[in-house]
C-alpha positions in Angstrom: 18.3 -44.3 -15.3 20.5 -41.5 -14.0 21.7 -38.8 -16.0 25.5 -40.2 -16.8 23.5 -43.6 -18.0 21.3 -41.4 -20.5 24.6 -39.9 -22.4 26.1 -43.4 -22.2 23.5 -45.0 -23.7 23.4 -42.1 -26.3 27.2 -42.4 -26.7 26.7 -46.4 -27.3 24.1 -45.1 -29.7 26.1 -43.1 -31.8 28.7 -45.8 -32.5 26.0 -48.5 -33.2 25.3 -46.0 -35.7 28.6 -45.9 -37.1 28.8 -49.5 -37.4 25.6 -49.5 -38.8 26.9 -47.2 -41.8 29.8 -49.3 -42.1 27.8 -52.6 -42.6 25.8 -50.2 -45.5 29.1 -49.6 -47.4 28.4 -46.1 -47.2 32.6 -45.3 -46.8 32.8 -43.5 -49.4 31.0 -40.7 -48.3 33.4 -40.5 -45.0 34.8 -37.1 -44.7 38.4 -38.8 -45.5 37.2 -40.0 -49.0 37.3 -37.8 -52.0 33.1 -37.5 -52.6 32.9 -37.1 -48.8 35.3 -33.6 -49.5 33.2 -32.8 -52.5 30.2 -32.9 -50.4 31.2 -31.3 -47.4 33.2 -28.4 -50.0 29.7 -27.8 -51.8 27.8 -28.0 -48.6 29.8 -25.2 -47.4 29.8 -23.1 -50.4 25.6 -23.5 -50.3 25.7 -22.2 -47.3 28.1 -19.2 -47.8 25.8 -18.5 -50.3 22.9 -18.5 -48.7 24.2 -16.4 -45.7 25.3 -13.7 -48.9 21.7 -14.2 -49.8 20.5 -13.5 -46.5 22.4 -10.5 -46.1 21.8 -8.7 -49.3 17.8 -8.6 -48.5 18.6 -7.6 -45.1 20.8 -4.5 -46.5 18.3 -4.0 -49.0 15.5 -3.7 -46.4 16.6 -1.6 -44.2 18.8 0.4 -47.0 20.3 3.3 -45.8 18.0 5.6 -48.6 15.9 8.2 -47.2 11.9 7.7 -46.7 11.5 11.2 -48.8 13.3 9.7 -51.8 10.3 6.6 -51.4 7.5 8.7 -50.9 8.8 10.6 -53.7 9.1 7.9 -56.4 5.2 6.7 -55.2 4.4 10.4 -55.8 5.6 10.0 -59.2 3.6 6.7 -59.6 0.9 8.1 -58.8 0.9 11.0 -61.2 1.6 8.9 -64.0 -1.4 6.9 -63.3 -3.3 10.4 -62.8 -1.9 11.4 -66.4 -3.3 7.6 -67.7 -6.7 8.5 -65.8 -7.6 11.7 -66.0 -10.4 13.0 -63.9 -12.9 15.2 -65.3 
């Protein structure tokens, strides 16, 4: 089997598929159809989302905010806990 036979046969594939979909009665969710929209709208908004999602914790791990205002806040964690535990 040569290499143009392989995508053929994949091509042939994909519209047996099709067909097959047909024969489910599953034209309603073409893109064409009013759910089909609806889905492919939301799929696109979950994903816009998600990329927002994505790049808020990126931002917020590598933030822009200095290392000395970190180290100070767990400096001042630790003195509270000092103050809560005092050492004798």
């Amino acid at each position: 089997m040569g290499f143009s036979e392989y995508f053929y046969n994949i091509f042939l594939g994909g519209i047996y598929l099709m067909y097959f979909a047909d024969s489910l009665g599953l034209q309603f969710l073409a893109p064409h159809s009013l759910l089909g929209i609806i889905t492919l709208v939301t799929g696109f908004i979950f994903s816009l989302m998600m990329f927002y999602v994505g790049y808020i914790s990126i931002r917020e791990m590598y933030s822009n905010e200095s290392l000395s205002s970190k180290d100070q806040k767990l400096n001042e964690q630790k003195q509270k806990i000092a103050r809560l535990y005092p050492q004798s």
